[in-house]
MIPAKOL-875876 format. One record per residue: x negated, y, z negated of N, C-alpha, C, O, CB in turn. Coordinates in steps of 0.001 Angstrom, whole numbers. Each point is the difference from the previous one (the first is absolute). Glycine has a CB too. Example, Ala and Ser with C-alpha at 12.3 -4.5 7.8 and 13.67 -1.06 7.14 Angstrom:
2
{r {-13190,-5690,-7800},{890,1190,0},{-900,1200,0},{-1036,-19,-665},{2928,-1154,-581}}
{r {-1542,2223,1966},{-820,1190,-60},{770,1090,-730},{-509,1108,-169},{-675,-1736,2314}}
***
This chain:
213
{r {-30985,-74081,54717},{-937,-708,869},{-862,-947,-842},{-602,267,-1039},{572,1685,2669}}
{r {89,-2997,-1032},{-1267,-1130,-921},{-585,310,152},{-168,558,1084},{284,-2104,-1227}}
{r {-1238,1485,-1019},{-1751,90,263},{-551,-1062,658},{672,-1019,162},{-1015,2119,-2138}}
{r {-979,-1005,2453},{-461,-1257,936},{-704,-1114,-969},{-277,-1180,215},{-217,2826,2026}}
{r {306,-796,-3419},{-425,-796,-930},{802,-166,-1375},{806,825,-431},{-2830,-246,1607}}
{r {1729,-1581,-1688},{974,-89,-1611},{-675,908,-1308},{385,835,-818},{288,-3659,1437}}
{r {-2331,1865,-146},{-765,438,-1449},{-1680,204,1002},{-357,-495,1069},{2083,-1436,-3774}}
{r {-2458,2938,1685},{-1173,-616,552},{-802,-541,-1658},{137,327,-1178},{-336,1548,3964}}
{r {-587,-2778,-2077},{-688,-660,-1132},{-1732,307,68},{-622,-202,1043},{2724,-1815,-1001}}
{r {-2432,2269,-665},{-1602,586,138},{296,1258,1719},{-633,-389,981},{-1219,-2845,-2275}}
{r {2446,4129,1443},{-446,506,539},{858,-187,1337},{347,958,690},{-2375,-1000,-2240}}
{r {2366,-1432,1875},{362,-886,1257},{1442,108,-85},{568,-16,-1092},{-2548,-1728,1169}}
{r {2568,1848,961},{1603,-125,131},{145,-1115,336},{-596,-591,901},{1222,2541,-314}}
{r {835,-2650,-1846},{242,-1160,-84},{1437,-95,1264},{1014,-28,-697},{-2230,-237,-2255}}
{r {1575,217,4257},{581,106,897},{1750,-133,-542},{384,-1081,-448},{-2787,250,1946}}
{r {3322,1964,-1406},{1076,-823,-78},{576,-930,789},{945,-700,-362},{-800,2187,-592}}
{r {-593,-1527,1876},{448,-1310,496},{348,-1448,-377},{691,-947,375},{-1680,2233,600}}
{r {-33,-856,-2100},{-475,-1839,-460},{940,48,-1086},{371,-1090,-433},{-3265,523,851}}
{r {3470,1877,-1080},{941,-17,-638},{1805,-615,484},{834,-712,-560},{-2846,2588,-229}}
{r {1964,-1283,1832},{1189,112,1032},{-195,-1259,381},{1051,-545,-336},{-859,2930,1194}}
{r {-1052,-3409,-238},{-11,-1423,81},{990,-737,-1175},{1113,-525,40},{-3652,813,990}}
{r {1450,-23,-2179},{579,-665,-966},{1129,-180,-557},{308,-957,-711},{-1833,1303,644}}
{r {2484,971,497},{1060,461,-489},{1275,-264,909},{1198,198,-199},{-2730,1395,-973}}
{r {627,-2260,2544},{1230,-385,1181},{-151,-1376,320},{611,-556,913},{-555,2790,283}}
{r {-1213,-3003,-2265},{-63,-1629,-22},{1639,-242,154},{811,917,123},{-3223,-1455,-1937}}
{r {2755,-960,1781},{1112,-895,-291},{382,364,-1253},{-771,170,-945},{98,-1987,2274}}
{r {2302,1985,-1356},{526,22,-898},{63,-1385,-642},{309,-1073,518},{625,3055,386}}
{r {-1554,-1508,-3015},{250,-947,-724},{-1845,-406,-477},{-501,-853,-732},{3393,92,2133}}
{r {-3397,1757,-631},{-1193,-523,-352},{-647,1300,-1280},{-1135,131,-457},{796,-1673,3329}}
{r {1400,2205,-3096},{-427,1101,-943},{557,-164,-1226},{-27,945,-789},{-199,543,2459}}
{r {690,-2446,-1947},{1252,-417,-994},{-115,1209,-1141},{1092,430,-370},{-1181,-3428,709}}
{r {-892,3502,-844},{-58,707,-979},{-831,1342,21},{-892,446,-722},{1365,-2588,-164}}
{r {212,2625,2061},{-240,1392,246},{1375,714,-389},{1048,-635,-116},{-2884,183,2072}}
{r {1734,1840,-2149},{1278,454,-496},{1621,-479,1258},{15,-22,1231},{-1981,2425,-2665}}
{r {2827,-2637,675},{919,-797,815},{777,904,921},{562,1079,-191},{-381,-2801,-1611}}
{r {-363,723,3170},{817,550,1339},{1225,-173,-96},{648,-933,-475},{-2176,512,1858}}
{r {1876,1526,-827},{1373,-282,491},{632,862,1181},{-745,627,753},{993,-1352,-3088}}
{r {996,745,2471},{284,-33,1942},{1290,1094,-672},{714,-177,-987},{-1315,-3098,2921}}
{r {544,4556,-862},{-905,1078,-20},{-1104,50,-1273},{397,-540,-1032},{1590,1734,2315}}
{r {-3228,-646,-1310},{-798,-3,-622},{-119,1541,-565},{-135,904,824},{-695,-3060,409}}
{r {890,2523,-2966},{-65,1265,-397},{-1632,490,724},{-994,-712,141},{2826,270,-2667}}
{r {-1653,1838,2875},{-1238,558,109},{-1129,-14,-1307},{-1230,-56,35},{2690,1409,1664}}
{r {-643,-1288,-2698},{-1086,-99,-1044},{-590,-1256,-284},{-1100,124,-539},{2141,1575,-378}}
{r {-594,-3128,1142},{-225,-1206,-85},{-1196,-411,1188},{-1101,-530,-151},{3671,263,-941}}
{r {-1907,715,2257},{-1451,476,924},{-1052,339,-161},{-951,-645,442},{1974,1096,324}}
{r {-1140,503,-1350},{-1044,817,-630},{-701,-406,-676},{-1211,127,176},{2169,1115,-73}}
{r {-315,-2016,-1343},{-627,-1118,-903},{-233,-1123,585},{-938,-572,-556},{1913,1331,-1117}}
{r {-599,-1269,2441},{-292,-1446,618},{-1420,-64,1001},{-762,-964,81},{3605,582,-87}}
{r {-2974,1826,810},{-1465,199,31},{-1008,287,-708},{-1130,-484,68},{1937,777,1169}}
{r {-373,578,-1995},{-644,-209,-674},{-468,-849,-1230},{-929,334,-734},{1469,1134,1984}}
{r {-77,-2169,-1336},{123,-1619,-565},{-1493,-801,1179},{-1151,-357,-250},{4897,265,-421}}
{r {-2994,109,1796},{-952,-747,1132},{-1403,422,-365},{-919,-576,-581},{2660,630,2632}}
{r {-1600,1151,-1514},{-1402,613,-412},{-942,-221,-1129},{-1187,276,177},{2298,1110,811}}
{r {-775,-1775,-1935},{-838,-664,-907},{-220,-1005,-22},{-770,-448,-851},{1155,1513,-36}}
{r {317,-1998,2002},{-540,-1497,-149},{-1063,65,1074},{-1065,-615,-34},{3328,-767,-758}}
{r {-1655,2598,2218},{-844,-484,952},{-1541,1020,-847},{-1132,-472,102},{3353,-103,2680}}
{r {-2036,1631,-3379},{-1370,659,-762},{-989,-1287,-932},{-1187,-56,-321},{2863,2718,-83}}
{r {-775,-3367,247},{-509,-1135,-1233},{-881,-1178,752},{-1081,-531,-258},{3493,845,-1369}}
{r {-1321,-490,2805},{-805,-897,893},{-1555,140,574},{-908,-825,101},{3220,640,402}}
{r {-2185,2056,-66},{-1076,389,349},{-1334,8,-743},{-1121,-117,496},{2736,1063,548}}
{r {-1251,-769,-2457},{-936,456,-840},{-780,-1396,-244},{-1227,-92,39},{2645,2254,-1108}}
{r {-479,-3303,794},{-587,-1084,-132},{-967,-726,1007},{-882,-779,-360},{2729,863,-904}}
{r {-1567,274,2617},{-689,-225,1240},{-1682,276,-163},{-1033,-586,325},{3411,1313,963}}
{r {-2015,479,-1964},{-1551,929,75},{-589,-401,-968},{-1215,-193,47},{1748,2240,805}}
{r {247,-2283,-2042},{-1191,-573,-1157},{-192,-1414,65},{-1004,-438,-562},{1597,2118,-1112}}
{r {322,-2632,2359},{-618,-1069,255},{-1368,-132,897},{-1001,-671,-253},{3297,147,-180}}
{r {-2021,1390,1584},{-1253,730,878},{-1176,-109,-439},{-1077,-477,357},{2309,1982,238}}
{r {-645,-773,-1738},{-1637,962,-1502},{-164,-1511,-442},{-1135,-470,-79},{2028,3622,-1628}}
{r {-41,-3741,1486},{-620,-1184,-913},{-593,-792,604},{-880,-589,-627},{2281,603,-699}}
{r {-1149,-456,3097},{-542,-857,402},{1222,-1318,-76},{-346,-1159,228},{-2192,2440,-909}}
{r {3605,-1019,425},{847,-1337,-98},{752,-439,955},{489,997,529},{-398,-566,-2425}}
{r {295,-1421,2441},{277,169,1988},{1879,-446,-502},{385,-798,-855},{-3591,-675,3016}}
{r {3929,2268,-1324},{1120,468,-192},{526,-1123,905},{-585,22,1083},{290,2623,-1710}}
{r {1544,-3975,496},{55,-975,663},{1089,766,1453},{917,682,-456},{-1442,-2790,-2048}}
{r {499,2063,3594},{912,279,1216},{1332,-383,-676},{-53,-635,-1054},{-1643,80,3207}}
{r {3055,945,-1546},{1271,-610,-374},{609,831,1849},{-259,934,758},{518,-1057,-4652}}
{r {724,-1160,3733},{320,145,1668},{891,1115,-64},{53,647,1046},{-155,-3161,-133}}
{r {1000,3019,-2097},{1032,965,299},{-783,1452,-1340},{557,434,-1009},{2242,-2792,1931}}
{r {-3552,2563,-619},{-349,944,-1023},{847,1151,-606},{-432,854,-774},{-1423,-1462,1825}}
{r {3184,500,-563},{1407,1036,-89},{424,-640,-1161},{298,715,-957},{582,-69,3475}}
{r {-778,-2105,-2639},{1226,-685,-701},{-659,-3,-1218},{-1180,-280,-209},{2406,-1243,1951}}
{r {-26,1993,-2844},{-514,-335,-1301},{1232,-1085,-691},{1198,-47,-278},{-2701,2668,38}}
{r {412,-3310,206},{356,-1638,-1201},{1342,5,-722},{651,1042,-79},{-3210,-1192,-773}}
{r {2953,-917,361},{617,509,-1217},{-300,519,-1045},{-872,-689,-529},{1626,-410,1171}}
{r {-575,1709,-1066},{-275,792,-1771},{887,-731,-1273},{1213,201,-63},{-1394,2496,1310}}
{r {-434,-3464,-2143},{511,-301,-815},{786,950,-585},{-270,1165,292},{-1204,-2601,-274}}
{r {2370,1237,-763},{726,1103,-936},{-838,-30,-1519},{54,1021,-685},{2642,-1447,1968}}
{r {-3187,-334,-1603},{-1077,-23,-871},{-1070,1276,571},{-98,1155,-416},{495,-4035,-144}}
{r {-1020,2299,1487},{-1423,1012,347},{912,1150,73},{282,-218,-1178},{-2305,-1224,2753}}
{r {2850,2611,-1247},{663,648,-84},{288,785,-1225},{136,1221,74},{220,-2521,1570}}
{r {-274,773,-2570},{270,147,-1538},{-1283,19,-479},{-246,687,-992},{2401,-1858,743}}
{r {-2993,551,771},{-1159,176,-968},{-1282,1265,986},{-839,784,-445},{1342,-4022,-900}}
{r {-280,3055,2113},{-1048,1097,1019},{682,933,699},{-676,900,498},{-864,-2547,10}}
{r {2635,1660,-356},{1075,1303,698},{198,-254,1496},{-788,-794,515},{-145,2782,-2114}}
{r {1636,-1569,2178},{862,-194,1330},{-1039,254,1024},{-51,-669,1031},{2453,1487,-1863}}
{r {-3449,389,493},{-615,144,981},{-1528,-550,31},{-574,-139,1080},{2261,1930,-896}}
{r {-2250,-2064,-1282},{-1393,-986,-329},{955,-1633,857},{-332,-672,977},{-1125,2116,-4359}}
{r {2444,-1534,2626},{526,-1244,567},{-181,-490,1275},{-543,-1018,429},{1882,1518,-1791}}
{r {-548,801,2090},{-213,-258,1395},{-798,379,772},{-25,-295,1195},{1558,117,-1426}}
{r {-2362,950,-403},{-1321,166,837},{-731,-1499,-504},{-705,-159,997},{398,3307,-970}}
{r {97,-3976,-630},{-632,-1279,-506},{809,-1534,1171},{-251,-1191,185},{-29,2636,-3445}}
{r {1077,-648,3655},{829,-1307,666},{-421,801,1401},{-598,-678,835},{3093,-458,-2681}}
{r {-2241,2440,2139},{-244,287,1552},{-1671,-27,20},{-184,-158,1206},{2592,1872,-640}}
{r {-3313,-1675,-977},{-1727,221,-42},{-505,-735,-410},{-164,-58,-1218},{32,1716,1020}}
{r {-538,-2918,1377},{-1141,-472,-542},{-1357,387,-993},{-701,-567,-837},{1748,-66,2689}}
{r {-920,2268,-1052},{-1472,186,-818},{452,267,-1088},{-796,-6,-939},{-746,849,2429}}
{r {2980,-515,-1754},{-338,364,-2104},{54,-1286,84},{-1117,-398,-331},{2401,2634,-1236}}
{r {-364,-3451,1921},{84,-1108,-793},{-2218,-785,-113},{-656,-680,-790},{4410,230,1984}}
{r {-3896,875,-398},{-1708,-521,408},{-545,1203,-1562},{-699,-257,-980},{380,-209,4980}}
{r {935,1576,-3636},{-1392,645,-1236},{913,-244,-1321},{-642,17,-1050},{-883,2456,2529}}
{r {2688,-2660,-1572},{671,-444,-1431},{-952,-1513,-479},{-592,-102,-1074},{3577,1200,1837}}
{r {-2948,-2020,162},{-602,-986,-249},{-1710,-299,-591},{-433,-854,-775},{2430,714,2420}}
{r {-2673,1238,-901},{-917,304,-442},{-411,592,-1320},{-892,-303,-794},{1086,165,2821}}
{r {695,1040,-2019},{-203,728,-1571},{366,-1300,-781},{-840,-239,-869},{1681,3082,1181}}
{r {55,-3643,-257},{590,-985,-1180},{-1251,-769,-552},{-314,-167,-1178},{2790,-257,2340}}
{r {-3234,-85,181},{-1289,-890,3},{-831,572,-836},{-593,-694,-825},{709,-63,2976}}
{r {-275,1899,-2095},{-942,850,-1256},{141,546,-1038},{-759,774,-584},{120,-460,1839}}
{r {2182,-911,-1688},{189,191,-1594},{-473,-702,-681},{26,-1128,492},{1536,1803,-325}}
{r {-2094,-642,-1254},{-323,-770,-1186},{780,-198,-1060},{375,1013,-591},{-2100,-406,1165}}
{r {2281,-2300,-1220},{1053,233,-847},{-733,-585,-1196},{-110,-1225,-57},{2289,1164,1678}}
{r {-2728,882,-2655},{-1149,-508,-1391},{1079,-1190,-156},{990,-122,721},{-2386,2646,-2388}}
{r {1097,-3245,775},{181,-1511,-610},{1141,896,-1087},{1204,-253,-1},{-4134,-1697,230}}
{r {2553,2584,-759},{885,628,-1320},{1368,688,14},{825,59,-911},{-2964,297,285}}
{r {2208,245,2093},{1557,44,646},{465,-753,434},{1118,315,407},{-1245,1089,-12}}
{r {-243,-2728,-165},{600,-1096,510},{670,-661,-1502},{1142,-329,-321},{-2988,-1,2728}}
{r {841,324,-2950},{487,-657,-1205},{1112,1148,-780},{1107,-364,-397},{-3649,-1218,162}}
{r {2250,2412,156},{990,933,-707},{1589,-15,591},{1081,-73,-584},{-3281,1623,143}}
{r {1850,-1450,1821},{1271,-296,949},{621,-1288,-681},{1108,-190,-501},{-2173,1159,2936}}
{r {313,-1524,-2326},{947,-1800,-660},{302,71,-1410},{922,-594,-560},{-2355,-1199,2001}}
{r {593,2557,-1967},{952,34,-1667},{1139,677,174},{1133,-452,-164},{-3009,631,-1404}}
{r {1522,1128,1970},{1429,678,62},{890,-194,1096},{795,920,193},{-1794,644,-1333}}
{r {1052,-2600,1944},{1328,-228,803},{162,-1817,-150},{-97,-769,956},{-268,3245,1116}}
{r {592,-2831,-3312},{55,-1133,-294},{1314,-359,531},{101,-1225,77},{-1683,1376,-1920}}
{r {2692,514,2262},{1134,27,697},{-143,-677,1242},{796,-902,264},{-225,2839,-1336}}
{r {-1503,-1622,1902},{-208,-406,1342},{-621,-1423,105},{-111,-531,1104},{-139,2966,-528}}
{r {-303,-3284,-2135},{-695,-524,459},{656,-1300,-897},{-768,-841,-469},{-1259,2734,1384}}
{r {3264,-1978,-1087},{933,-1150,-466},{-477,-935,727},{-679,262,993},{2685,791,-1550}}
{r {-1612,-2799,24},{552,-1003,713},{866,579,360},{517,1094,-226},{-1086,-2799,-615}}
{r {822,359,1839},{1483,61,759},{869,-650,-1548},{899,816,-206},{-1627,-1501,3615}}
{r {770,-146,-4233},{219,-979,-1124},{232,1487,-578},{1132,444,191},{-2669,-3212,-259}}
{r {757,3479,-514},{83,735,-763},{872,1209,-22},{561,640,-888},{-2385,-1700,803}}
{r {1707,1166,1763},{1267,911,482},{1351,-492,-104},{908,819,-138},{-2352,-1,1651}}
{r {1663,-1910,-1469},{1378,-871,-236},{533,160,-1125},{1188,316,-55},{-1818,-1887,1256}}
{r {-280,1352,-2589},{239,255,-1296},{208,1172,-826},{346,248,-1155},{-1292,-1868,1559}}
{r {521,2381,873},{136,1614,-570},{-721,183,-1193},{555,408,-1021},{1694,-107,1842}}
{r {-3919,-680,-744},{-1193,408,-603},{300,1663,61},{519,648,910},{-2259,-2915,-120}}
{r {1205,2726,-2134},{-469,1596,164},{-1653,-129,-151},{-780,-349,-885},{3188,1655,-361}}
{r {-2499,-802,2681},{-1844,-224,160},{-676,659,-1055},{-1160,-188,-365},{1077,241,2877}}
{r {1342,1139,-3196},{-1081,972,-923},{32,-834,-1398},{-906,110,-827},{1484,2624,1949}}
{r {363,-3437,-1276},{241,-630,-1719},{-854,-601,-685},{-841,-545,715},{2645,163,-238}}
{r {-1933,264,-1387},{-891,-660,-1122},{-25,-1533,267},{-1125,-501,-5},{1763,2335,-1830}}
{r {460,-2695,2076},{214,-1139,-88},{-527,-684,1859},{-333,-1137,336},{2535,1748,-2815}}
{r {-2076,554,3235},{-552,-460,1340},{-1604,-1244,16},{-1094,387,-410},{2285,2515,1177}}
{r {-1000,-4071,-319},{-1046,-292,-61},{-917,-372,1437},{490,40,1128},{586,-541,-3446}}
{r {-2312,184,2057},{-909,376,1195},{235,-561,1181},{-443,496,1036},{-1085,-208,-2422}}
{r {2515,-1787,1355},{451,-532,697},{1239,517,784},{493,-619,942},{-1693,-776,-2273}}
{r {1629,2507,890},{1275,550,929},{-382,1361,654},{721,992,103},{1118,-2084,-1715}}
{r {-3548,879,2172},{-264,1154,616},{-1576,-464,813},{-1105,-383,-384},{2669,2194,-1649}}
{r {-834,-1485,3489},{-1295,-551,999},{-1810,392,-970},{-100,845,-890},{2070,25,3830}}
{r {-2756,-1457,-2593},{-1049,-68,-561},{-710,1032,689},{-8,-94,1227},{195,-2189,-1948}}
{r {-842,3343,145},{-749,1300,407},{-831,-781,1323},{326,529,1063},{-658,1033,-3841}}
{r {-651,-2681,2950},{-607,-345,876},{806,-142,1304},{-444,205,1130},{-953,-1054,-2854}}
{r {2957,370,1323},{797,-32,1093},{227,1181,842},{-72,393,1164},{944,-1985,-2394}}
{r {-563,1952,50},{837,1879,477},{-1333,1168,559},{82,997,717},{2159,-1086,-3335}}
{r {-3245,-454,2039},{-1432,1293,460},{167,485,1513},{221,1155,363},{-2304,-2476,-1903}}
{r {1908,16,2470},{-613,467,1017},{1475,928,1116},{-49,711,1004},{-2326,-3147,-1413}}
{r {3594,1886,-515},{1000,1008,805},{490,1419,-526},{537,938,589},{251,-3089,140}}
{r {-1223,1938,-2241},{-400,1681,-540},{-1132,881,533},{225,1194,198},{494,-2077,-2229}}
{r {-1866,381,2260},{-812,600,603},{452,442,1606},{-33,1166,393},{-1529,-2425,-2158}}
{r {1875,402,2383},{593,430,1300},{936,1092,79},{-67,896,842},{-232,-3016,-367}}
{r {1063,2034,-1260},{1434,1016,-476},{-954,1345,-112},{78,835,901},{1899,-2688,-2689}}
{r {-3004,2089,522},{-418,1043,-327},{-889,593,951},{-163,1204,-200},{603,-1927,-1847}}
{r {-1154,182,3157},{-512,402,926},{333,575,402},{-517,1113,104},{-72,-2070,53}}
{r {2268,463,634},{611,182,942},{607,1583,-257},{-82,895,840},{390,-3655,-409}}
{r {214,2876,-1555},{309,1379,-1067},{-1237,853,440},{7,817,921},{1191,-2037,-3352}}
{r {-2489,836,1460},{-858,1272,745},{-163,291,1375},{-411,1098,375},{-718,-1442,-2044}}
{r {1425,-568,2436},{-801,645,1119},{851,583,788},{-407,607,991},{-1275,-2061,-979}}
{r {2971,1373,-304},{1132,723,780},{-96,1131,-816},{311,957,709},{1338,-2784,205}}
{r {-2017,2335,-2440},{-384,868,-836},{-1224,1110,1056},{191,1126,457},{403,-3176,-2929}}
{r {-1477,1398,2537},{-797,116,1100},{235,660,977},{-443,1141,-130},{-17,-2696,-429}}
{r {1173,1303,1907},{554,88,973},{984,1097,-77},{203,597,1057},{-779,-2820,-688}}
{r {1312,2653,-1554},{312,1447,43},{-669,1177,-751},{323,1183,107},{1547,-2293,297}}
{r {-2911,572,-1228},{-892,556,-150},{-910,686,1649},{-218,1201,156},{520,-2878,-2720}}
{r {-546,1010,3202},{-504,-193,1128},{785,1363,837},{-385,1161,135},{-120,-4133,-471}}
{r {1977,2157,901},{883,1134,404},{-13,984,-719},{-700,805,615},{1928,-2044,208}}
{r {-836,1782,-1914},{327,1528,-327},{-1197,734,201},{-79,1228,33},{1789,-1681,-1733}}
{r {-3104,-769,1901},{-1135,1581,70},{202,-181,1209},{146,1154,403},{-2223,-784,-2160}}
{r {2229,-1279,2946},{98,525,1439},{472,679,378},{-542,922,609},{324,-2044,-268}}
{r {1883,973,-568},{710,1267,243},{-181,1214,-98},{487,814,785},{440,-1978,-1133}}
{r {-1976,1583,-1061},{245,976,-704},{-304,1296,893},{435,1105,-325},{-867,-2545,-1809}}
{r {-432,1207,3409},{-827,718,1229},{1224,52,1034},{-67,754,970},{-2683,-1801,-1328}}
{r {3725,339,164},{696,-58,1815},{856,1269,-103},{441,414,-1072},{-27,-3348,1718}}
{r {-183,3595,688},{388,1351,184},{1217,-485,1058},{-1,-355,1179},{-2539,1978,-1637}}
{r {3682,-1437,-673},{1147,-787,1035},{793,1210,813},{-149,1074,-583},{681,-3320,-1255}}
{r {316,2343,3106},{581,1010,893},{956,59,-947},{70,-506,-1121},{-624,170,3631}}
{r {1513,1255,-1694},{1437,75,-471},{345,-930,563},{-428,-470,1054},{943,2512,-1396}}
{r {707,-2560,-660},{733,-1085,86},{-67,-1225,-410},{905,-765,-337},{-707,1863,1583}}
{r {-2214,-1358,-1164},{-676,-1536,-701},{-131,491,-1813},{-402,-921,-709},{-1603,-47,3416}}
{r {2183,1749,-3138},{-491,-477,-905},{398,-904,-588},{703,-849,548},{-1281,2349,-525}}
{r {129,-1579,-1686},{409,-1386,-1351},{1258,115,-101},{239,1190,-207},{-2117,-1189,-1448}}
{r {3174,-831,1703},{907,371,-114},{582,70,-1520},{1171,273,-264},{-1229,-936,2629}}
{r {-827,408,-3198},{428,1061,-1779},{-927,1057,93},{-478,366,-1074},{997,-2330,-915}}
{r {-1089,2857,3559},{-727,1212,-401},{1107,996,-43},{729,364,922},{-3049,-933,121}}
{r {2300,1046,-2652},{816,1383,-337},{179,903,1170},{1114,477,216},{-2046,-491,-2494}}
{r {3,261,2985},{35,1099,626},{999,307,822},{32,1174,370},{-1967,-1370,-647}}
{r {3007,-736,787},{689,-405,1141},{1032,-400,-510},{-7,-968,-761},{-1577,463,2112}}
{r {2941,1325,-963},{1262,-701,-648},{746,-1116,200},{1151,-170,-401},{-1080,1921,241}}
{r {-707,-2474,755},{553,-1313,-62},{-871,-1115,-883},{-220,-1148,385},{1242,1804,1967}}
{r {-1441,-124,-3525},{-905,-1079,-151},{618,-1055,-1351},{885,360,-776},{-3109,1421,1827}}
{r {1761,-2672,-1080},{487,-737,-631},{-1506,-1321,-632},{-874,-435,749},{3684,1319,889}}
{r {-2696,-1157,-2847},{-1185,-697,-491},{9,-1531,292},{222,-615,-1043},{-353,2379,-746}}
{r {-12,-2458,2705},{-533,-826,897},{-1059,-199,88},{-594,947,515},{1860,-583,307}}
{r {-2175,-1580,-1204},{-948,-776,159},{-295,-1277,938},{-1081,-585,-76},{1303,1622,-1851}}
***
């Protein structure tokens, strides 16, 4: 028998329903939830909600601390559909930060926020540009097959630090504050009291689990 709820969060039952929505959207809008297929293993089931369940738990959590923060969460006409997901963002934040960031305004609203309040000192910016002198070739210099690290490299076959600052700094922001933002998540979670069936789907406890992010 389903529970009526997935998780509760402070106390509150997070409805499965809103799980079961999410999970009976249009096909193609989950691209990177564990993969369907026709008959579907029971154990893949199992994981695939519980998969859901952490985006729709993720969604929730972000709702409330945007709430706490005061940050106004923008409307979207299909609040089911999640975006595309880069295969990049995927690789670098995991399947389910991913797609909870493409299905939830409010994380994408409180991700954004946290970014705004990183601070990137002058001295990691600059350090960043010494040590990735790779990234910061001419195009000329890339042709010639400069080694950015060599002795003979000269200053002219490498964008000028004033050039390159203000998109290193952006870069390193962007790093903390998604740094941030699961900082953020793992202490939210750390309280949610999930039913049978929702939990994490790499929680040991449950034999189907598998380490998925």
């Amino acid at each position: 028998m389903t529970p009526e709820h997935a998780a509760l969060i402070d106390g509150e039952p997070l409805p499965t329903a809103r799980v079961n929505a999410f999970l009976e959207a249009p096909a193609g809008h989950h691209e990177h939830a564990p993969a369907r297929r026709q008959p579907e293993a029971p154990s893949l089931a199992r994981q695939r909600r519980r998969w859901a369940t952490q985006v729709i738990v993720t969604d929730e959590l972000a709702r409330r601390a945007c709430a706490d923060r005061g940050l106004k969460v923008p409307e979207e006409a299909s609040p089911l559909s999640v975006l595309a997901v880069a295969e990049t963002d995927v690789a670098d934040l995991g399947s389910i930060v991913a797609a909870a960031l493409a299905h939830s305004p409010a994380a994408r609203t409180l991700l954004a926020a946290l970014e705004a309040e990183q601070t990137v000192p002058e001295t990691a910016v600059r350090d960043y540009y010494d040590l990735n002198r790779d990234r910061f070739l001419t195009p000329e210099a890339l042709r010639q097959g400069v080694d950015p690290f060599g002795e003979t490299t000269a200053p002219e076959d490498l964008l000028p630090y004033d050039t390159a600052r203000d998109g290193i700094a952006r870069e390193l922001r962007r790093a903390a504050g998604r740094r941030a933002f699961f900082g953020w998540l793992d202490r939210a979670r750390s309280t949610v009291v999930y039913s049978h069936g929702h939990e994490h789907p790499g929680d040991p406890s449950h034999p189907d689990h598998e380490h998925r992010h």
